[in-house]
KEKE-3310 file (N, C-alpha, C; in steps of 0.2 Angstrom, whole numbers, plus 5000, padded with zeros to 4 digits):
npx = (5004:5009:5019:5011:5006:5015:5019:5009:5008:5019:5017:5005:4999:5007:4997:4987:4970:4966:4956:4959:4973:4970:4961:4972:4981:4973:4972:4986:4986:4977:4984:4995:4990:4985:4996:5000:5013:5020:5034:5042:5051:5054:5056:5046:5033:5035:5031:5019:5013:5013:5004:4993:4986:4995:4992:4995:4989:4977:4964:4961:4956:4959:4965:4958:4963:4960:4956:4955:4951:4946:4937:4923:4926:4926:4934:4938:4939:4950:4965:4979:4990:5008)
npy = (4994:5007:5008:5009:5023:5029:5030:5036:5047:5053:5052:5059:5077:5093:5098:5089:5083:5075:5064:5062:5056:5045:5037:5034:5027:5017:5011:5009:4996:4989:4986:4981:4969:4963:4959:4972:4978:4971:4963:4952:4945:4939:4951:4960:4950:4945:4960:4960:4949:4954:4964:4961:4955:4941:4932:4926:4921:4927:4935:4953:4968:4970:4977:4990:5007:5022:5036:5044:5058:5072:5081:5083:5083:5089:5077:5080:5090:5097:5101:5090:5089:5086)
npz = (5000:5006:4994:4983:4986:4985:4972:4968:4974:4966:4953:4952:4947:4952:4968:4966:4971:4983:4983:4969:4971:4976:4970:4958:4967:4969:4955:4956:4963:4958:4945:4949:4955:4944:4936:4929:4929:4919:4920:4928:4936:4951:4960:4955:4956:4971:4975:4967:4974:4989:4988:4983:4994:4999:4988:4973:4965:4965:4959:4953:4963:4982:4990:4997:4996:5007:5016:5032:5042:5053:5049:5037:5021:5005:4993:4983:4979:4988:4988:4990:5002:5009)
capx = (5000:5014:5022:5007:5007:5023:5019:5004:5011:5024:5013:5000:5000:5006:4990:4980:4966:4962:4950:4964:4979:4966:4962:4979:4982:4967:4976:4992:4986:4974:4988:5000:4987:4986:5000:5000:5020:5023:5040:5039:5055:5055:5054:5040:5031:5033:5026:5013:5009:5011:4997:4987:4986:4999:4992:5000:4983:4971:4964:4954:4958:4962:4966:4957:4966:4957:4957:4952:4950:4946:4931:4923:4928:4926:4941:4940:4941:4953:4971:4983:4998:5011)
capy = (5000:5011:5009:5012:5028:5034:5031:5042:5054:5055:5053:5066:5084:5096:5102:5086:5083:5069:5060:5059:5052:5038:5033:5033:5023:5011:5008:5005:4992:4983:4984:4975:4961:4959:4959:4975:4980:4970:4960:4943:4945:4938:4955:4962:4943:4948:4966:4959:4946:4958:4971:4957:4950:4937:4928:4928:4919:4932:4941:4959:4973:4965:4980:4998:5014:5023:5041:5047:5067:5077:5084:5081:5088:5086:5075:5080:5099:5099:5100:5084:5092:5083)
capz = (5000:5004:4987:4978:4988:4984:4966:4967:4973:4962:4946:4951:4946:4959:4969:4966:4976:4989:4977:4963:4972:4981:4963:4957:4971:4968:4947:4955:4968:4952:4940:4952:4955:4937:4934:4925:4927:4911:4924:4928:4940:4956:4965:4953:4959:4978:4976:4967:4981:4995:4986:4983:5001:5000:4986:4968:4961:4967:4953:4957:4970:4987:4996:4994:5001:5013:5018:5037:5043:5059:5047:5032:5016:4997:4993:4974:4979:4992:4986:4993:5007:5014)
cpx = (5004:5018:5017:5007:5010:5021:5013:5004:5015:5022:5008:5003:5003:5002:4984:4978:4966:4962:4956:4970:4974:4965:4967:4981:4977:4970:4981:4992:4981:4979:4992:4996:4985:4989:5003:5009:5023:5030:5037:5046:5054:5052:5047:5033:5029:5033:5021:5009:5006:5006:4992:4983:4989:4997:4993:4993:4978:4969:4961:4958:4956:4961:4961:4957:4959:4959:4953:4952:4947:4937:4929:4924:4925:4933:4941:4939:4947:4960:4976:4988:5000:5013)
cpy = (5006:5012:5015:5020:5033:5035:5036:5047:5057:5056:5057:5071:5087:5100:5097:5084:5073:5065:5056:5055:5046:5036:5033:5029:5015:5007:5006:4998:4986:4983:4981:4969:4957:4959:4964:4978:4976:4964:4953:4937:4944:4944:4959:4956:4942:4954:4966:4955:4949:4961:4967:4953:4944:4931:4930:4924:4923:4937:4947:4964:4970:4972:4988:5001:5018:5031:5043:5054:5068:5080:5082:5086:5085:5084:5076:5086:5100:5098:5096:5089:5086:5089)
cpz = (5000:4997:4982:4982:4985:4977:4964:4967:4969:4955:4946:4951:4952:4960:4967:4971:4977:4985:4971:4966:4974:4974:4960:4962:4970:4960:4949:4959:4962:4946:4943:4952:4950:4934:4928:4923:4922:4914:4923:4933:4947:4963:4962:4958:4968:4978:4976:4971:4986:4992:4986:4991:5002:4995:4977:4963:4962:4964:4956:4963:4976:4993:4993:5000:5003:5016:5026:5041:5051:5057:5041:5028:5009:4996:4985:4973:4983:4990:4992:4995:5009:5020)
residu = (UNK:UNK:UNK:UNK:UNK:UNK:UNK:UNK:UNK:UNK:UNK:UNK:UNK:UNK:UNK:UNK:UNK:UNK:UNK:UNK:UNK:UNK:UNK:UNK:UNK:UNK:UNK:UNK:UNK:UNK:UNK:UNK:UNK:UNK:UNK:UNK:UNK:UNK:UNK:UNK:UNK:UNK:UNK:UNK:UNK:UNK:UNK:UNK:UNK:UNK:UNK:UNK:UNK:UNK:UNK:UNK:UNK:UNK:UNK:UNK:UNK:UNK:UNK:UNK:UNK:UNK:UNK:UNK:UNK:UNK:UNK:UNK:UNK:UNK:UNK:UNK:UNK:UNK:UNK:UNK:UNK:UNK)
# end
């Protein structure tokens, strides 16, 4: 989950909102369980595990990211800070 994060981060716009990293984040955790990084190496193979819940046969999204707050907000207006 972390990973996909990072990679969210890093391939969204700067100034994207909530809503878009979480979905960016939800493509990078279904292309690992489908094996969508194109690899077929060993560490690609235990990525793809771990994203998946520890199983390398489990097709489908497995894990979905999860946002928590103090308040509500629109997460597809509010621009993402670290």
């Amino acid at each position: 989950m972390t990973f996909c994060f990072i990679q969210a981060v890093e391939r969204c716009a700067p100034g994207a909102a909530y809503g878009t990293i979480l979905t960016s984040m939800r493509s990078a955790i279904k292309n690992a369980g489908s094996g969508g990084s194109g690899g077929g190496d060993v560490v690609t193979s235990l990525i793809s595990m771990l994203l998946t819940g520890g199983s390398l046969s489990a097709g489908g999204l497995r894990q979905e990211p999860q946002l928590t707050a103090g308040e509500a907000f629109d997460v597809y207006r509010k621009p993402f800070s670290l």
